[in-house]
Backbone bond lengths (Angstrom), bond angles and torsions (degrees), N, CA, C in turn:
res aa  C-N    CA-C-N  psi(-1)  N-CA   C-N-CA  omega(-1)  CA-C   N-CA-C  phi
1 X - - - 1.450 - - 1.520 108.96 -
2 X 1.222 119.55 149.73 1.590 141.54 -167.80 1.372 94.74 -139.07
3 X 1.357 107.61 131.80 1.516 144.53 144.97 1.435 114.09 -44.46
4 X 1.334 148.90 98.08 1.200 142.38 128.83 1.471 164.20 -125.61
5 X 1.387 112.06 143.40 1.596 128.92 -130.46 1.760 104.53 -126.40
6 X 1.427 107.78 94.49 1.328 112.29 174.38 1.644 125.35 -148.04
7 X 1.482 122.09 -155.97 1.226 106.88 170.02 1.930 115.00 -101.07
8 X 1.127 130.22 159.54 1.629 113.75 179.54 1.111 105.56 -99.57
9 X 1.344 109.47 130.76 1.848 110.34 -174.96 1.752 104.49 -116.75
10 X 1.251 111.23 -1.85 2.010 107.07 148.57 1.503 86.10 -168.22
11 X 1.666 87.77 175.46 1.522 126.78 -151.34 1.176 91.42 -133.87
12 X 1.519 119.10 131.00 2.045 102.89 165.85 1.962 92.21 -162.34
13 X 1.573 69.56 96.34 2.028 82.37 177.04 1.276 88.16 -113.06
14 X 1.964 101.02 111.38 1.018 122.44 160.57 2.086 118.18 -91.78
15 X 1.256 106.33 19.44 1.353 105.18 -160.74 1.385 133.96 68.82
16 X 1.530 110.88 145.21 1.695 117.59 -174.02 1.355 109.65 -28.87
17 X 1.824 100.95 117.44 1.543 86.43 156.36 1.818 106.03 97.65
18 X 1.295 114.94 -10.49 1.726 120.51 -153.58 1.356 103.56 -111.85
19 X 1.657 116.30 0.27 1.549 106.88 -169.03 1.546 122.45 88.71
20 X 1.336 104.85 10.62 1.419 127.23 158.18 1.624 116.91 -18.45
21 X 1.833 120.68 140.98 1.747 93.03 -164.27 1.393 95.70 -168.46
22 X 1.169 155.66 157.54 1.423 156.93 107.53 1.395 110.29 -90.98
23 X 2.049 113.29 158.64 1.241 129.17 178.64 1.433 101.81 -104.50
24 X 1.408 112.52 140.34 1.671 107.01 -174.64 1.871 94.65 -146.06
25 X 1.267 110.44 102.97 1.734 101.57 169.77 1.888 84.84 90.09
26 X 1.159 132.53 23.51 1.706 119.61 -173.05 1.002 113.70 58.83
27 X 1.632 139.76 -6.21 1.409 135.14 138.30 1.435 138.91 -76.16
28 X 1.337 124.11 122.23 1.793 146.53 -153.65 1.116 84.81 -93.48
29 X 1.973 107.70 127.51 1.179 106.62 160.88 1.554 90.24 -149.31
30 X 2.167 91.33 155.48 1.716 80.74 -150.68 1.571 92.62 -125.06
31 X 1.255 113.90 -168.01 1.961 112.61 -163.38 1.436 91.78 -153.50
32 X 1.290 127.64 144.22 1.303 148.07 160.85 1.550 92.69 -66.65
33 X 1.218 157.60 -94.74 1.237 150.71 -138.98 1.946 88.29 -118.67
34 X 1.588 95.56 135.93 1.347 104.49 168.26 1.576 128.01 -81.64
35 X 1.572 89.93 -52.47 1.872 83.98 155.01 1.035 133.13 -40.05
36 X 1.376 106.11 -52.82 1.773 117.29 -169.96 1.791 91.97 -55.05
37 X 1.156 123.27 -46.40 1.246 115.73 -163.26 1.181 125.12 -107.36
38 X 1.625 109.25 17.65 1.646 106.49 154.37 1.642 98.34 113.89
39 X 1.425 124.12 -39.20 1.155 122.72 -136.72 1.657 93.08 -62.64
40 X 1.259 122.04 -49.14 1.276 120.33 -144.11 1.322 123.40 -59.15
41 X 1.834 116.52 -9.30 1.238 125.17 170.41 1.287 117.65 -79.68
42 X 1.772 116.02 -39.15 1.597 127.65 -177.01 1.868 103.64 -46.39
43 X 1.269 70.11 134.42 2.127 94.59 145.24 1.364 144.15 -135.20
44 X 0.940 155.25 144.03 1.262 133.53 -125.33 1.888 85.29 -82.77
45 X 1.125 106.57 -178.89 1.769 122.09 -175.74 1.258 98.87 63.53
46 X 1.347 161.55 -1.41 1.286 154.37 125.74 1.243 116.98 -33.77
47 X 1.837 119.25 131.11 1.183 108.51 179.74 1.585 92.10 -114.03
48 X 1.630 111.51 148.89 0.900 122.80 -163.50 1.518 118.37 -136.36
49 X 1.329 136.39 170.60 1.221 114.01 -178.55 1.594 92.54 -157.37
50 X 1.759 109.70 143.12 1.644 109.83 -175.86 1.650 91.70 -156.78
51 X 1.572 108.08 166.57 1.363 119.36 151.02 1.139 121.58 -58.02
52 X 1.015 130.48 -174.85 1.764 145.42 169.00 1.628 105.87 -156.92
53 X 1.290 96.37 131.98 1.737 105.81 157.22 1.807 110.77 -119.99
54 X 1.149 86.25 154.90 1.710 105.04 170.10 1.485 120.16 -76.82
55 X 1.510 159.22 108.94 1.214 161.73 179.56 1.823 96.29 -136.16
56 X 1.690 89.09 84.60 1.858 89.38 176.82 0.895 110.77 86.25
57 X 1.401 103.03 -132.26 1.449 119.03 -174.59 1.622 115.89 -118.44
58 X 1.213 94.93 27.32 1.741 117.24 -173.64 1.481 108.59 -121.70
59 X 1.140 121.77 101.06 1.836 136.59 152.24 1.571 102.92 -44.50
60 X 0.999 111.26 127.11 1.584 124.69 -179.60 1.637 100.85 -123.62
61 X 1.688 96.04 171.29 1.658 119.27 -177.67 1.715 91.12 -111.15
62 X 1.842 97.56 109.56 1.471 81.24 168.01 1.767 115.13 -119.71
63 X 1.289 111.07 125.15 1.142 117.64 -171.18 1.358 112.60 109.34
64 X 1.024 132.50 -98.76 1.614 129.62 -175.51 2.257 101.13 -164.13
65 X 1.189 92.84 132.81 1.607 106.95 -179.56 1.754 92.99 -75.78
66 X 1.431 109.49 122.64 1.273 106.62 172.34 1.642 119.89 -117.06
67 X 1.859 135.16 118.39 0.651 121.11 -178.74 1.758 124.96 -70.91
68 X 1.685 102.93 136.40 1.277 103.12 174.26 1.535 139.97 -67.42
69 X 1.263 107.59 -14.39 1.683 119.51 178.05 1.588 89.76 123.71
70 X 1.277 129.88 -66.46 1.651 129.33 -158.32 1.299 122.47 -52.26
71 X 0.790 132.21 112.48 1.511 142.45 168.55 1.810 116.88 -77.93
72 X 1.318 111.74 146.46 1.659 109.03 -149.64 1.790 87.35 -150.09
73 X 1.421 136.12 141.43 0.981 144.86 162.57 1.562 103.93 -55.27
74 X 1.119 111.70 138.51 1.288 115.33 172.14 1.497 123.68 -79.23
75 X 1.788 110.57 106.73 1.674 110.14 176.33 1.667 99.58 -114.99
76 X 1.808 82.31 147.17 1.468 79.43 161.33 1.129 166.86 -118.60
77 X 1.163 124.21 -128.04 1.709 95.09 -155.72 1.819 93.93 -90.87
78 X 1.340 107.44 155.09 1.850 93.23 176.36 1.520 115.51 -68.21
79 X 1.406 94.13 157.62 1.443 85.19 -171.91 1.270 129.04 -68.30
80 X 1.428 138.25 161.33 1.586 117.69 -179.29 1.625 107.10 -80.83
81 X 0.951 100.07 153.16 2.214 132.99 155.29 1.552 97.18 -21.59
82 X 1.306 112.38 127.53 1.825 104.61 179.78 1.889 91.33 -84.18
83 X 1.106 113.57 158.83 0.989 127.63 171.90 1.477 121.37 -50.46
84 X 1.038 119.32 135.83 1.927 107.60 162.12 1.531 112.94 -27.60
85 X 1.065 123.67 171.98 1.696 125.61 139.55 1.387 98.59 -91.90
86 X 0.907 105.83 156.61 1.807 138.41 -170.95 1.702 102.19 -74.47
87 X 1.023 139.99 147.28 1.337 140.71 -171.15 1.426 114.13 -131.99
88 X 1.253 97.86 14.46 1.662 86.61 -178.40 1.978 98.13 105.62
89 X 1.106 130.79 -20.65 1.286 148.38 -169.78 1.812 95.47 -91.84
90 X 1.425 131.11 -12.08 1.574 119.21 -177.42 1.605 105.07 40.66
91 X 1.962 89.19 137.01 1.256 94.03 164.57 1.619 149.66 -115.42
92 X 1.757 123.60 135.08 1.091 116.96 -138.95 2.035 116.68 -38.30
93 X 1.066 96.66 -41.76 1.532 99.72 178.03 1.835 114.52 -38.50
94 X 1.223 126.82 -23.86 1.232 134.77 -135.42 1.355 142.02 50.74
95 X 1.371 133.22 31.50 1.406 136.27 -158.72 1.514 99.44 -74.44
96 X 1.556 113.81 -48.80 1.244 107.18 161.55 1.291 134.77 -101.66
97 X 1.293 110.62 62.68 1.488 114.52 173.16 1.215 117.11 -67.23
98 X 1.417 109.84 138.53 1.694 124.73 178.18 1.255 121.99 -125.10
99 X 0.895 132.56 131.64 1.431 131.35 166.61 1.108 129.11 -127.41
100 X 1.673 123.84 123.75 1.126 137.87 -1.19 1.204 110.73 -20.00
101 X 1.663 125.40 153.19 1.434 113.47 170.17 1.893 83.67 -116.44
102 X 2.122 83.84 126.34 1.724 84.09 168.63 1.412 124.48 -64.83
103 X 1.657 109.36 -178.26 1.290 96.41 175.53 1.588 123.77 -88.58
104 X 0.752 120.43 6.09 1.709 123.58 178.09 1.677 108.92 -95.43
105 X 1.310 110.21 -13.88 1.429 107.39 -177.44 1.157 114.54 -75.24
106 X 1.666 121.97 145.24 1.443 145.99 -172.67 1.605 100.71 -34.42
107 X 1.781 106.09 -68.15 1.257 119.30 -168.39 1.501 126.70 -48.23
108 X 1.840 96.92 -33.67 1.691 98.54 168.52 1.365 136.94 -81.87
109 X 1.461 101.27 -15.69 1.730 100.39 132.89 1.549 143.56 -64.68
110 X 1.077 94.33 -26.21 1.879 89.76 159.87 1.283 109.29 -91.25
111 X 1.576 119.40 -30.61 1.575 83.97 -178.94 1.742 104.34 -86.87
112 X 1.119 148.20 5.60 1.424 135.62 125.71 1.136 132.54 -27.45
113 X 1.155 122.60 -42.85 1.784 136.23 -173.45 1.685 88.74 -83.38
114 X 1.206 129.12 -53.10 1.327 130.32 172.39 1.559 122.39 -37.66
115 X 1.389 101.81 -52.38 1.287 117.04 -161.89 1.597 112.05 -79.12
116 X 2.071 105.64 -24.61 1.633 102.79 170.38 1.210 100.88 -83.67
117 X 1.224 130.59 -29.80 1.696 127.87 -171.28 1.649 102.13 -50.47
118 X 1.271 107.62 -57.74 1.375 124.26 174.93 1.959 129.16 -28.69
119 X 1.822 76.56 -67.39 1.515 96.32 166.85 1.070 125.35 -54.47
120 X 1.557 124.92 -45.04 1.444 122.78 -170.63 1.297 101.01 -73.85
121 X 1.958 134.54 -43.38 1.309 132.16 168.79 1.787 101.25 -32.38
122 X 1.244 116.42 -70.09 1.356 134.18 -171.72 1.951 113.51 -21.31
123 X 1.562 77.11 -87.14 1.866 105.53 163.57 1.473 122.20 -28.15
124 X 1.462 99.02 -53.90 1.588 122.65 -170.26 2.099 104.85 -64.86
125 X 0.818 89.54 -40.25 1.529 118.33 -169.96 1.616 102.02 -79.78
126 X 1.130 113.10 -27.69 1.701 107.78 -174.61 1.494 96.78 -102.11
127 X 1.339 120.48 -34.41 1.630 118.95 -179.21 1.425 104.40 -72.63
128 X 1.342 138.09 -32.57 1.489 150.47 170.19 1.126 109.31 1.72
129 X 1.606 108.37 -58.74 1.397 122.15 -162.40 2.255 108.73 -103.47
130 X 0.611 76.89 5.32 1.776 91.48 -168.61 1.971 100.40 -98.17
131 X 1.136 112.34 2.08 1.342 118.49 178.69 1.471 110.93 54.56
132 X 1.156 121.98 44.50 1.740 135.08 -176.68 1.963 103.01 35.73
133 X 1.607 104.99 42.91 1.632 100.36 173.32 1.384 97.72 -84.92
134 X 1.135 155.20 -24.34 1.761 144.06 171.39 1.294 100.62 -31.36
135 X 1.160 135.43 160.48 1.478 137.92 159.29 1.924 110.94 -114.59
136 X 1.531 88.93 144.33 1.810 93.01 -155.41 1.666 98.82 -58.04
137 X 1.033 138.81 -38.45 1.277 101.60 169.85 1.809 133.29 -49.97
138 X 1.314 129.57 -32.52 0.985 117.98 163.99 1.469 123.02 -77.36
139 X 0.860 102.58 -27.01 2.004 112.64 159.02 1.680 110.37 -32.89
140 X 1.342 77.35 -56.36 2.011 88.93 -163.59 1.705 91.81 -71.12
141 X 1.308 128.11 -59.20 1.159 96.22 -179.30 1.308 150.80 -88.42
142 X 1.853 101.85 11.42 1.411 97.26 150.71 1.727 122.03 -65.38
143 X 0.943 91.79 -47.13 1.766 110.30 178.99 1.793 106.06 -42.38
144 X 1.552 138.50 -53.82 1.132 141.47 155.19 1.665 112.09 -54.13
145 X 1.323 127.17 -52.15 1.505 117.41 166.77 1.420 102.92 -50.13
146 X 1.488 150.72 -59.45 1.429 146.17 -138.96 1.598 97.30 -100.06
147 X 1.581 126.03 -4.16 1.202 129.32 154.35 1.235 131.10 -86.26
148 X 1.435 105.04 -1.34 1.698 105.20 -168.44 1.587 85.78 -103.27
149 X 1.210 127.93 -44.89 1.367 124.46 -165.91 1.293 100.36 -65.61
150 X 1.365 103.04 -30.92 1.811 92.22 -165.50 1.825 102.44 -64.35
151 X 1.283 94.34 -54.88 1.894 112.43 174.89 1.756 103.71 -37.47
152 X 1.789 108.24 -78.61 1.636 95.99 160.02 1.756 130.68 -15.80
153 X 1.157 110.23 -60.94 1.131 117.83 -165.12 1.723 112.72 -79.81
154 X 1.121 120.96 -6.36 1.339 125.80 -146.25 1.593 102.42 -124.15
155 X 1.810 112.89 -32.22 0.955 106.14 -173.71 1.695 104.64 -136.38
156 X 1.256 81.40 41.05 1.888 106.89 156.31 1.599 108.28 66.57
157 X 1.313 123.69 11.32 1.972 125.59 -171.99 1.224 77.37 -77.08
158 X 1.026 157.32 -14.35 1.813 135.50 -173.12 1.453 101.23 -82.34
159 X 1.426 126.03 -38.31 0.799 114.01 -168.28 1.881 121.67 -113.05
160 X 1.225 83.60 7.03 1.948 104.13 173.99 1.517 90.32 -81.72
161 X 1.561 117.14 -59.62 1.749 128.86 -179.59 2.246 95.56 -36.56
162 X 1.376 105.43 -71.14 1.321 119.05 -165.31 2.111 90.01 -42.82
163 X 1.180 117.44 -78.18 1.108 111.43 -153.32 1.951 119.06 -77.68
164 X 1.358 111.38 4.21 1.644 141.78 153.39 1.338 93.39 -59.43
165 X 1.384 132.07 -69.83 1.654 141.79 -150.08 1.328 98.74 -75.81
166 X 1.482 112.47 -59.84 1.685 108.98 171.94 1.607 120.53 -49.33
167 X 1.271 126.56 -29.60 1.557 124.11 -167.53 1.462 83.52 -91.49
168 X 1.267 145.63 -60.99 1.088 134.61 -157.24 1.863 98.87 -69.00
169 X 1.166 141.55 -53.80 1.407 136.36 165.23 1.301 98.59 -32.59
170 X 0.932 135.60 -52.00 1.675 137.18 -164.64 1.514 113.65 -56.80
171 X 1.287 79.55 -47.00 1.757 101.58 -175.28 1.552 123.93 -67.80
172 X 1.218 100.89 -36.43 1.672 115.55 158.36 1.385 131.07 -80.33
173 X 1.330 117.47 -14.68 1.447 140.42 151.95 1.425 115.10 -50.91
174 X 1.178 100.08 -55.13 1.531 113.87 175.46 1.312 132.37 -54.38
175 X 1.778 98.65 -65.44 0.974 110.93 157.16 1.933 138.89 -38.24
176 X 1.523 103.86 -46.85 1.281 138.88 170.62 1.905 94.64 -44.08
177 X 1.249 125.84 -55.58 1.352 122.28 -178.98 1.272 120.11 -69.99
């Protein structure tokens, strides 16, 4: 635990439990209960002073934020770090969502992780009744077949494939005259 002693430049009591938080020095530190931890009286230009604990990768309010008496003009907080540019990797928020989703994008790794989660529900569920006589190698690769379709189907290659086949038919049509 660390001691810290600054001015508050926002307040954001979202309620018990909600991610509750003040900025102190341009560092966010957040509290399971706001009461419990003082916040709900603060306003920003208050200087204040509290513990901190570590949970992860999350700075917490431990104990209660206590104001010191001093009052401070309110500045603010610096601005944040601009983001990377995107590399071809998409970013999790979706700002650039695409569809088709290529294959290097963020999202088609989750919907991969989705799509085996899926499968094994799937698989698991059809062997149920079969008294687990399959042997796990064919297990596993139904489970990878019923993931690819799902992936196919989910992140639009069925239908990038469908309209690829049509332009190229088209194209030989054409040609053909």
């Amino acid at each position: 635990m660390s001691q810290v002693t600054g001015i508050v430049q926002e307040v954001n009591n979202r309620g018990k439990g909600k991610g509750s938080n003040i900025m102190v020095n341009g560092v966010k530190y957040g509290c399971f209960d706001p009461v419990q931890a003082g916040i709900t009286t603060l306003q920003a230009g208050q200087e204040v002073t509290f513990a901190t604990s570590v949970n992860g990768t999350y700075v917490n309010i431990h104990g209660a934020a206590t104001p010191t008496g001093v009052t401070a003009p309110v500045t603010a907080a610096p601005p944040a770090a601009a983001a990377p540019a995107a590399s071809g990797g998409g970013y999790k928020g979706g700002s650039d969502f695409v569809f088709p989703i290529p294959e290097l994008n963020y999202q088609r790794s989750v919907t991969r992780r989705e799509s085996i989660r899926d499968a094994v529900l799937l698989v698991n569920e059809m062997c149920s009744g079969m008294a687990n006589d399959m042997p796990l190698p064919d297990r596993v690769s139904q489970v990878l077949e019923a993931a690819r379709a799902f992936e196919d189907y989910s992140c639009g290659d069925d239908i990038e494939r469908e309209a690829t086949a049509a332009v190229a038919a088209l194209g030989t049509s054409e040609a053909a005259q």
